[in-house]
C-alpha positions in Angstrom: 0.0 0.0 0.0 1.4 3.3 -0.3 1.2 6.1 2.4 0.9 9.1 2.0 1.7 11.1 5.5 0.8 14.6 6.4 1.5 17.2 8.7 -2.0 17.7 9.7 -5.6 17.1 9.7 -6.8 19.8 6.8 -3.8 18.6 5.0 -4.5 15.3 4.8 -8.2 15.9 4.0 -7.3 18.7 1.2 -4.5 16.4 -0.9 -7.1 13.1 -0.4 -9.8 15.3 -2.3 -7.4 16.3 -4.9 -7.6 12.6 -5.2 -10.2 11.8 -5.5 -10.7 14.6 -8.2 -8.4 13.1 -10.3 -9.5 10.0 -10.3 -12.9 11.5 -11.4 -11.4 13.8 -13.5 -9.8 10.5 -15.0 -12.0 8.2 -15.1 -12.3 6.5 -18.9 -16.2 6.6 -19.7 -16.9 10.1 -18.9 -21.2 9.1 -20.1 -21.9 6.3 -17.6 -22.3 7.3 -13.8 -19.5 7.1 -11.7 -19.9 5.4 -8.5 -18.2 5.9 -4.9 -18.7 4.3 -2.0 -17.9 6.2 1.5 -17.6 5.4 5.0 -18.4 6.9 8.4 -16.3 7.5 11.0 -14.3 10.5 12.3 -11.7 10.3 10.0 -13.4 10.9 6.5 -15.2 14.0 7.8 -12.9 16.8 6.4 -11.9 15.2 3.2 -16.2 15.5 2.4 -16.2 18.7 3.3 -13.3 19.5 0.9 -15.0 17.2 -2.0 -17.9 19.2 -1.9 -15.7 22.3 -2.9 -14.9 20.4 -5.5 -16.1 21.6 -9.5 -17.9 18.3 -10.4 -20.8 17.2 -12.6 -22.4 16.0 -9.7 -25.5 15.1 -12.0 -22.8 11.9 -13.7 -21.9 10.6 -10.0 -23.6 8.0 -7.6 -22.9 7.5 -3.9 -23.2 4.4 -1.9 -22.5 3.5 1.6 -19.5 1.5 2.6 -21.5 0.2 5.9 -23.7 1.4 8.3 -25.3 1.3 11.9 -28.5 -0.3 12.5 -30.1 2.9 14.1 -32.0 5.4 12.4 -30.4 7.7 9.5 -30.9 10.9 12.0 -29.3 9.8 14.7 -26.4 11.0 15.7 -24.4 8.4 15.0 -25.6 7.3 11.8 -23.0 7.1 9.1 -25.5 8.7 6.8 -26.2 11.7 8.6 -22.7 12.8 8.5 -22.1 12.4 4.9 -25.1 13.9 4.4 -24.0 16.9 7.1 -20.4 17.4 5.6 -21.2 16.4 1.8 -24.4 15.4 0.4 -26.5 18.7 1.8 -23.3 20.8 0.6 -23.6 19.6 -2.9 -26.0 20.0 -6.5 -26.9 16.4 -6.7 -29.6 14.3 -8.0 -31.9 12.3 -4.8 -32.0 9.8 -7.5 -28.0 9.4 -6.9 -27.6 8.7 -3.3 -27.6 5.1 -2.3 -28.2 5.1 1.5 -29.5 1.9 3.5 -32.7 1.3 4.7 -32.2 0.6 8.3 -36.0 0.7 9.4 -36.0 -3.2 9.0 -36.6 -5.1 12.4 -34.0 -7.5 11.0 -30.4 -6.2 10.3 -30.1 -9.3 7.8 -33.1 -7.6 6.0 -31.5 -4.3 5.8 -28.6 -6.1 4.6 -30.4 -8.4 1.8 -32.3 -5.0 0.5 -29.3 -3.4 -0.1 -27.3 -5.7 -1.6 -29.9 -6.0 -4.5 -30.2 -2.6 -4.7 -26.8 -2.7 -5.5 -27.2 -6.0 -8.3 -29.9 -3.7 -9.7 -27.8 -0.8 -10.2 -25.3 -2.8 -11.9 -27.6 -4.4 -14.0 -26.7 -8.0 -12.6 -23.3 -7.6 -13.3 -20.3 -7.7 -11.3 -20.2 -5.3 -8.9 -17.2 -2.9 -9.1 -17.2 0.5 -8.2 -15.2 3.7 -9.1 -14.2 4.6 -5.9 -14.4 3.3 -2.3 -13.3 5.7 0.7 -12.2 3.8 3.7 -11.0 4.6 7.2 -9.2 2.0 9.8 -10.4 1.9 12.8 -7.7 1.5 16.2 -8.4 -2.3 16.4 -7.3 -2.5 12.2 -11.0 -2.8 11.1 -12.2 -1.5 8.5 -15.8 -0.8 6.4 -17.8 -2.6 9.7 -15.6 -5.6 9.5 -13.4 -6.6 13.0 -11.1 -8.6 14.2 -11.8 -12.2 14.3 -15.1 -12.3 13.0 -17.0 -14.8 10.6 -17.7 -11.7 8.5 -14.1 -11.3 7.2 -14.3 -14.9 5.3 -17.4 -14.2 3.0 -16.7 -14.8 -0.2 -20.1 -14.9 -2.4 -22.2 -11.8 -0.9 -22.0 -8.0 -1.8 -23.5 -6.8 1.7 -24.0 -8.6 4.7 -25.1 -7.8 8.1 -22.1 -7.8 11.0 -21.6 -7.3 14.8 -19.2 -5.4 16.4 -17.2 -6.1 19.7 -19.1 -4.9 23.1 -16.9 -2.1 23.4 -18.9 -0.3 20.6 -22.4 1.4 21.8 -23.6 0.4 18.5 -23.4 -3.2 17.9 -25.3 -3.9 14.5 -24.2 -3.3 11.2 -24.1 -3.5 7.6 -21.3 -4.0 5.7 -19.8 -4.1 2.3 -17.6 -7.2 2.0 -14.0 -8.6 1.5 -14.7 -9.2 -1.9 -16.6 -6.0 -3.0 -13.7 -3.8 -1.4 -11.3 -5.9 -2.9 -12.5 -5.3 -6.5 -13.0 -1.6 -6.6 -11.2 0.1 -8.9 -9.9 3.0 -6.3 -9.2 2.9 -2.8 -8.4 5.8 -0.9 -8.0 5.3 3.1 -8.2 8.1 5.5 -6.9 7.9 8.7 -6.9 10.6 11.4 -4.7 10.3 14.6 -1.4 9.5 16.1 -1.9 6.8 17.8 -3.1 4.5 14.9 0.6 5.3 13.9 1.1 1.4 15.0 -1.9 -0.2 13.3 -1.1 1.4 10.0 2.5 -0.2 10.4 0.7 -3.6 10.9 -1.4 -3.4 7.8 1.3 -2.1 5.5 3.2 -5.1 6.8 0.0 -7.4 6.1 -0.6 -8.0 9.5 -3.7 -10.5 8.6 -4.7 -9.4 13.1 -6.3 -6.4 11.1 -8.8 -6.3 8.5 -7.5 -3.3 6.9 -4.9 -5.5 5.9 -6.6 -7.9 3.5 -8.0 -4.8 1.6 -6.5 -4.8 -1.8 -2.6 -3.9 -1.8 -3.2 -1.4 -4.6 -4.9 1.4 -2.6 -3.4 4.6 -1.0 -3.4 5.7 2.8 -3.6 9.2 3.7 -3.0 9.9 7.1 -2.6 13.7 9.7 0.9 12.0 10.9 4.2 10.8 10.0 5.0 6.9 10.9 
């Protein structure tokens, strides 16, 4: 993987936008939509706020979510809300493009199923493979909602699947993008905000397989507020 390291938070968050306007900016098929996937998390918050400065056709792309909490899309603590607080309200862009899950399911599995064939609809049935995925890693290596040690890291035939977090996290239910699906995006771009992560970005760039971020396809980039 390579890192890029920064001297601080609005640095990092500036020259990962200029990224990810590039690879737009790039991208082959300028006709067809262009799709990214984001996460939540602390970390990605300044780098939406930057993108949303950013001179695009908004109309051309599509945003989906990496994961998200099973609580409702206000809440506080809902992914959604805070791409939709630092980004999506910011921004010229169709209803029709936003992708966010439907969490009022009793069922997190049903939440899960909905929005993977959302996703096979979108992509006609093909395989799925988008533009652009934005990631953070979490200070236990995870990353997207997929931990340490858990069943969820070995699923090899579904797009989006329900997951559970360890007890330390208020918010134990999630929905996740898989292995697979991360793996097979054209662009990865991870964010990471914060000093002390200094040693689980060390273990993933060594393939550490303790951390999730890890098994994430070695051909992405790593922005991050501090020098290793």
């Amino acid at each position: 993987m390579k890192v890029i390291e920064k001297k601080s938070y609005d640095e990092m968050s500036r020259d990962a936008a200029e990224a990810v306007f590039d690879v737009i900016k790039n991208s082959k098929n300028s006709i067809k939509k262009f799709t990214i996937a984001l996460s939540g998390g602390s970390s990605p918050a300044g780098l939406y706020k930057k993108m949303a400065e950013m001179d695009v056709d908004w109309n051309r792309i599509c945003f989906f979510m990496v994961d998200e909490r099973k609580i409702r899309l206000e809440h506080k603590d809902s992914n959604f809300k805070m791409i939709k607080e630092t980004l999506l309200s910011r921004i010229d862009i169709p209803r029709k493009n936003v992708y966010p899950v439907n969490v009022s399911y009793r069922k997190v599995e049903d939440s899960a199923l909905e929005y993977e064939e959302r996703i096979k609809n979108f992509f006609n049935n093909a395989p799925v493979v988008f533009d652009l995925m934005i990631l953070g890693i979490g200070p236990d290596g995870h990353t997207a909602s997929l931990f340490p040690g858990r069943k969820e890291l070995h699923e090899s035939k579904r797009i989006v699947i329900p997951a559970l977090a360890p007890d330390r996290f208020s918010i134990k239910e999630r929905i996740t993008m898989t292995l697979p699906v991360l793996n097979q995006t054209k662009e990865r771009i991870f964010v990471v905000s914060g000093k002390e992560r200094a040693r689980i970005i060390k273990g993933v760039i060594k393939e550490d397989s303790l951390y999730p971020a890890s098994l994430v396809n070695r051909n992405s980039t790593i922005y991050t507020d501090f020098q290793l």
